[in-house]
N, C-alpha and C positions, 0 to 999 in steps of 0.2 A: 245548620240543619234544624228544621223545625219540627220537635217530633215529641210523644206524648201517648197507657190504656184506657179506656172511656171509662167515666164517672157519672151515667147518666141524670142529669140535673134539674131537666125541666121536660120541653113536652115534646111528644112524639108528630109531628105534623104531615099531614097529606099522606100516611101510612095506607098501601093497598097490597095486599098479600101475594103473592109471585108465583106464577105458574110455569111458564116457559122463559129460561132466560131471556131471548130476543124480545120479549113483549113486555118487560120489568117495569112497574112501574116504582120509583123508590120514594120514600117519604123521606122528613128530613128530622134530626136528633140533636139539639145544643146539648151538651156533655161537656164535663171537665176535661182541659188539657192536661193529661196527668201521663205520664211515664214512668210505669214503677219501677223499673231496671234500672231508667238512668236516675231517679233519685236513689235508690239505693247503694248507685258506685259514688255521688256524689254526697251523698253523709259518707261511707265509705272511708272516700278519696282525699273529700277537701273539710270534711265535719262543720257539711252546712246545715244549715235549716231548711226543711220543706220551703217551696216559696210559695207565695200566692197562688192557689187554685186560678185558673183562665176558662173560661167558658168558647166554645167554638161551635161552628155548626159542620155535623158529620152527615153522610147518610146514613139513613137507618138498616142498620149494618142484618136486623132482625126480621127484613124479608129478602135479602137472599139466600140461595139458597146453594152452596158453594160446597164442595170436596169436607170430609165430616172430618181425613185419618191423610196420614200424609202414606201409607198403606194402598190409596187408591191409585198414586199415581206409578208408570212407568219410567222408572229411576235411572240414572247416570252416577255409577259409580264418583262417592265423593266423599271425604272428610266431615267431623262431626262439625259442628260451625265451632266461631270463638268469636268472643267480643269484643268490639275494637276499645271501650271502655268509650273515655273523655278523650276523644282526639278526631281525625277531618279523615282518617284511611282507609276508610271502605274500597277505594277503587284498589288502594292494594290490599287488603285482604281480603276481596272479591277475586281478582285476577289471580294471586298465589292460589287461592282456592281452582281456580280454574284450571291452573298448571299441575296440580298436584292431581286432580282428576285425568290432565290428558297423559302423566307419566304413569297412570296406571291403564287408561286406554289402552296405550300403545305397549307398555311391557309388563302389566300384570302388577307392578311394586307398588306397594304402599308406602309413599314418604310423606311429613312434612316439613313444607320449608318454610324459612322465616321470612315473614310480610316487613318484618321492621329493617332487616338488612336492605330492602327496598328503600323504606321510608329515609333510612339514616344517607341512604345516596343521592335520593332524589333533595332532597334538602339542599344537601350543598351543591348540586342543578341548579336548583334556583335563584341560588343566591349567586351562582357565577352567571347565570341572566340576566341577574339584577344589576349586576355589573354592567355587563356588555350592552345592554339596552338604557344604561345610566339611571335606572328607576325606573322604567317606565312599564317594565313585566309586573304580570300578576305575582303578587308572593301569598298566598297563602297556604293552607293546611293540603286542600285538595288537589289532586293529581288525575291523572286517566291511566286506564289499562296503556296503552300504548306505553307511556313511562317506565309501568314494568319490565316489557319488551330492552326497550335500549337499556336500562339500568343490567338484565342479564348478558347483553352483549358488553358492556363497559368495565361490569363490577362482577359477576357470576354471581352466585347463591351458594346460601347455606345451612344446614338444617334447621329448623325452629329450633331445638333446644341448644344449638350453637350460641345464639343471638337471641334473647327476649326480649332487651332493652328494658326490662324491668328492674328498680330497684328493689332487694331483696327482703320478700314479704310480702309484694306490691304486688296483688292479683289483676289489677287492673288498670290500664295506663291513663293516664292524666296528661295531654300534650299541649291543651289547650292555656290554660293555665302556666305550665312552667314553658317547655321547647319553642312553643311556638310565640308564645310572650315574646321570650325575648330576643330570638332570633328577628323576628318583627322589627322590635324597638332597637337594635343595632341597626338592622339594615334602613331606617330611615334616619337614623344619624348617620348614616355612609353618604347618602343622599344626599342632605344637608350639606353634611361638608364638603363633599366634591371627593370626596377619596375615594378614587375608582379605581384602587390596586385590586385587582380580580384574586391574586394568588392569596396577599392577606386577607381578603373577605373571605375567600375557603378555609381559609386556615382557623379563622378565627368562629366561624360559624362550626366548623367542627368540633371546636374547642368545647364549645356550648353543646355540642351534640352528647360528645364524649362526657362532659358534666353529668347531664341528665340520664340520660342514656346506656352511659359504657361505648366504649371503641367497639366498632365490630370487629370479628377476629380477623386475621390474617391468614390462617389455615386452620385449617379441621382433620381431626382422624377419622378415618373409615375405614376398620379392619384391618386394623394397624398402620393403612397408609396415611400420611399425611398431606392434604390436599389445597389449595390456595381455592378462593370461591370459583376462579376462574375455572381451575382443573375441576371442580367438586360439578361445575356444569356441565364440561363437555364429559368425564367419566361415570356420573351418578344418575345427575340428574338426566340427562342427556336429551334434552328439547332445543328445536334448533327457533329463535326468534322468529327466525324469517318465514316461517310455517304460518305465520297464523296475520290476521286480516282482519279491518274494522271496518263497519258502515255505518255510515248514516243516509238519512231518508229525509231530503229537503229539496222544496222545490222553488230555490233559490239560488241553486246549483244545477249544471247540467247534468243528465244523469249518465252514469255511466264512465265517470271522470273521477281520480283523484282530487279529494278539493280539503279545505282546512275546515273542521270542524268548531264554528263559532262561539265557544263560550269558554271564560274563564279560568277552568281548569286545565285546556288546552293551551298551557303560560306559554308555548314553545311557539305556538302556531303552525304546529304539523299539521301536513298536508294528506297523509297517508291514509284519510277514509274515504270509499267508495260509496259515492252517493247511487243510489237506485233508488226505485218508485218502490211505492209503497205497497203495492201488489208482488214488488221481489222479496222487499226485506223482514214485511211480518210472516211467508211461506216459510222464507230462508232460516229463521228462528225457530220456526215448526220441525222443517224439515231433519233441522240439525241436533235434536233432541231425541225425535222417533229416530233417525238414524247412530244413534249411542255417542253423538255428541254432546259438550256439554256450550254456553255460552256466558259469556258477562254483558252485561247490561248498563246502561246509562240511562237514569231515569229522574223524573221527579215524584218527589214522597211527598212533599209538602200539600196535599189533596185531600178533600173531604171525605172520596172514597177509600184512602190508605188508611184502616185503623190502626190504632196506635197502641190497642189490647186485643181484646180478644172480639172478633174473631182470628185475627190475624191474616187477615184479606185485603184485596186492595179489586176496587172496582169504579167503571166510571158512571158516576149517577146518571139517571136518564131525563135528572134537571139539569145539569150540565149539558150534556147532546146525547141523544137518544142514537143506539147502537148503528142505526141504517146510516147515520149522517155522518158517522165518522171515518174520512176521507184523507186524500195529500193537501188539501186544500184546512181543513180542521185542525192537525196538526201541525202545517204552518203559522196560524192564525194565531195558534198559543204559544207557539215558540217567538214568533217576530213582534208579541207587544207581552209576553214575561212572562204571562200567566203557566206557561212549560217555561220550567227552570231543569238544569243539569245541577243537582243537588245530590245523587245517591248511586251508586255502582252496589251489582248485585251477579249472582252468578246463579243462573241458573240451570236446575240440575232434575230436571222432570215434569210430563206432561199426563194430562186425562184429560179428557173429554165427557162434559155429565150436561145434560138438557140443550145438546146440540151443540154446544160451544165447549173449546180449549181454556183450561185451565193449565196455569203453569205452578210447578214448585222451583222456590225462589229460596236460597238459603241466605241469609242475609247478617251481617256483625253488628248491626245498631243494634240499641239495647231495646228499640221496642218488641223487635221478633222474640225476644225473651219471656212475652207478656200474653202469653197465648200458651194452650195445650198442645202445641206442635213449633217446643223452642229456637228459633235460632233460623225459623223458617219464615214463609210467608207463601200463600195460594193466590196467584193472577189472575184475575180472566182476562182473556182473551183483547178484549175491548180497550182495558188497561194498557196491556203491550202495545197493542195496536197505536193509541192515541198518543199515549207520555214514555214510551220507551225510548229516546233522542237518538241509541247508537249502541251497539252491540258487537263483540270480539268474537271471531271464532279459527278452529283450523281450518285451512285452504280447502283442505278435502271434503268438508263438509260441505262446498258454496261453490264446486265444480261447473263453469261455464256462466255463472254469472259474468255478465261484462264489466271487466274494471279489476277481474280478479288475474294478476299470471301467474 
C-alpha cells in the first residue's frame, strides 16, 4: 500500500477556483509523500529513522470544495475506527467493522469483535492453498471481505479484548516485518522442497502464528457462560454469513451472473460476486446507506485524488476524466491495464450530498485517515466511488431484486 499528509513543496499549477462540483476544474500540487501516522508507529514500532522525503504529484486538494465536519453527514451507526498499525488488514478490519455495525442494526448491541481472530485463521487458509495449489496461490498479507464470511462459518468470533494479538505494551501491530516475514520465507522453502504435507505446513505456520501473535482462545466467558468462537457466533453475536453478498461491476463478465472476482487478493478464486452494470451498483451503494445500511468497499488508494493529510478526501481529478465521462467502459479501462488496482477495503458508514453531488463518509484503519481533523475517517465523492470502487459487501436486504441476488 502506497500511502502518505501533504508537505506542499513546490508549485501549484493550472489552479481555477471551483464553483459547482460537476464543472471542477482542478489544478495540480507536487507535495511531499509524507505520512505522519505511519511514521509515527514506525519510529514507534521498529525505531526507524524518517526516510527520504518523495515528491509526488496530487491534486490540488485547495479548490474543492468538499463536506467541512463529518456532522454533515447522515450516519450508520458504527464503531470508533482503530488502526490496523504496520500490517495488509484492512479488508478485515473493514468487514469486522461492518459486522459490528449490522449486529447493532439488527439488535440494538454494541459489541466489538476481534479483526485478528480473522486474520490468525485466514493465514493458516492460505497456507493450506499454498499446499493444495503446490505454490502456485497468492500468499500474501491481503485478503477480501468474503474471507471474513467463511472464516465465521469455519472458526466463529470472538470479542476484541478476547484476542489482540498484541504483544504486551505493543499498541500497535507490526505484521509486516515479523508474521508475515516469515510465514513467507517458510512457505517458499515448502516450495522449494516439494514438501506438500498440508497438515505440517498448518501446523507449522501456526506455530509462527502463536509465536508472534498468541494462540487464540478456545472459549470465552460471557456472563459467566463459557463459550467456544463457534457458540459465541451463533449465541452473541448472532449474524448468519449467508446474509450478506458481494458485487462487482465489470464488463468482462456477463451481467447478472456469479462470476470470480479478478485480483489477488481473491487467493481462493471465489466466485461468489455479482457482477452488474454500473447504473445498478453505484445506486445499490447509495441506496444502502440512505436506507440505514452500512457497506465495505474494495478500492484503490494509491491516486493523486486520495490525500494522504488533510484534507482527508479523496476525489477524481478532472485531469484524469472529467465527471461526465465516467462510465462501465472508464472503469474497465483502468482496471484491465492496472492503473485501478484492489489495494484497500473500507467501510462505509454515511452519505450527504453538498453542490449536487454525493459524498460518502468512509471510516477507514490505514494510518493516513489519522492525518486529518476528522480521524480515522475519509470524505468520497461520488465520482471516486463511482470510478475506483472495484466491489462492495452488503446485507441481502439492502439489494432486494437486483439480478444475481437470492
Amino acid at each position: 500500500m502506497k500511502l502518505v499528509p501533504l508537505v506542499v513543496l513546490a508549485v501549484t499549477l493550472l489552479s481555477a477556483p471551483a464553483t459547482r462540483a460537476e464543472d471542477r476544474r482542478d489544478g495540480v500540487v507536487f507535495a511531499e509523500e509524507k505520512d505522519a501516522k505511519l511514521e509515527a508507529i514506525k519510529t514507534e514500532v521498529r525505531k526507524k529513522e524518517k526516510p527520504p522525503a518523495k515528491v509526488a504529484m496530487w491534486v490540488d486538494f485547495a479548490a474543492v470544495d468538499p463536506p467541512k465536519a463529518v456532522s454533515e453527514f447522515t450516519k450508520v451507526w458504527h464503531q470508533s475506527p482503530v488502526c490496523q498499525g504496520l500490517s495488509g488488514m484492512c479488508w478485515c478490519f473493514a468487514t469486522t467493522s461492518f459486522l459490528e455495525s449490522e449486529v447493532y442494526r439488527l439488535t440494538k448491541r454494541e459489541l466489538r469483535l476481534s479483526s485478528l481472530h480473522t486474520v490468525y485463521w485466514e493465514h493458516v487458509e492460505k497456507a493450506r492453498g499454498w499446499v493444495r495449489s503446490r505454490g502456485t496461490s497468492v500468499y500474501g498479507e491481503g485478503s477480501q471481505p468474503a474471507a471474513v464470511l467463511r472464516t465465521l462459518r469455519n472458526h466463529g468470533a470472538v470479542p476484541a479484548d478476547a484476542y489482540t494479538a498484541l504483544p504486551e505494551g505493543r499498541k500497535d501491530h507490526d505484521h509486516q516485518s515479523t508474521v508475515y516475514a516469515e510465514i513467507r520465507a517458510y512457505l517458499d522453502g515448502v516450495k522449494t522442497a516439494g514438501a506438500w504435507n498440508e497438515e505440517v505446513v498448518a501446523s507449522t505456520v501456526r506455530a509462527i502464528l502463536d509465536h508472534h501473535l498468541g494462540a487464540p482462545p478456545e472459549t470465552v466467558v460471557v456472563n459467566t457462560e463459557t463459550l467456544t468462537p463457534q457458540e459465541y457466533l451463533a449465541k452473541v453475536v448472532r449474524l448468519n454469513p449467508d446474509d450478506y453478498v458481494s458485487f462487482v461491476s465489470t464488463m468482462a463478465n456477463p451481467y447478472g451472473e456469479r462470476v470470480e472476482y479478478a485480483v489477488p487478493d481473491n487467493w481462493w478464486h471465489g466466485k461468489e460476486y455479482v457482477n452488474v452494470p454500473l447504473d445498478v451498483f453505484l445506486p445499490a451503494i447509495k441506496g444502502a446507506i440512505r436506507n440505514g445500511y452500512s457497506v465495505v468497499i474494495a478500492t484503490d488508494m494509491s491516486e493523486p485524488g486520495y490525500s494522504i493529510g488533510p484534507p482527508g478526501i479523496a476525489v477524481v481529478p478532472s485531469w484524469d476524466i472529467p465527471s461526465a465521462y465516467i462510465d462501465e467502459a472508464a472503469r474497465q479501462f483502468r482496471f484491465s491495464n492496472g492503473s485501478t488496482t484492489d489495494d484497500h477495503d473500507l467501510h462505509v458508514v454515511g452519505i450527504t450530498k453538498r453542490n449536487g453531488k454525493d459524498w460518502f463518509l468512509v471510516k477507514d484503519s490505514w494510518s493516513s485517515s489519522w492525518n486529518n481533523d476528522h480521524p480515522g475517517t475519509y470524505f468520497f465523492h461520488e465520482d471516486y466511488v463511482k470510478l475506483k470502487v472495484l466491489a462492495f459487501l452488503v446485507h441481502k436486504d439492502a439489494v432486494k431484486g437486483v439480478k444475481g441476488v437470492n
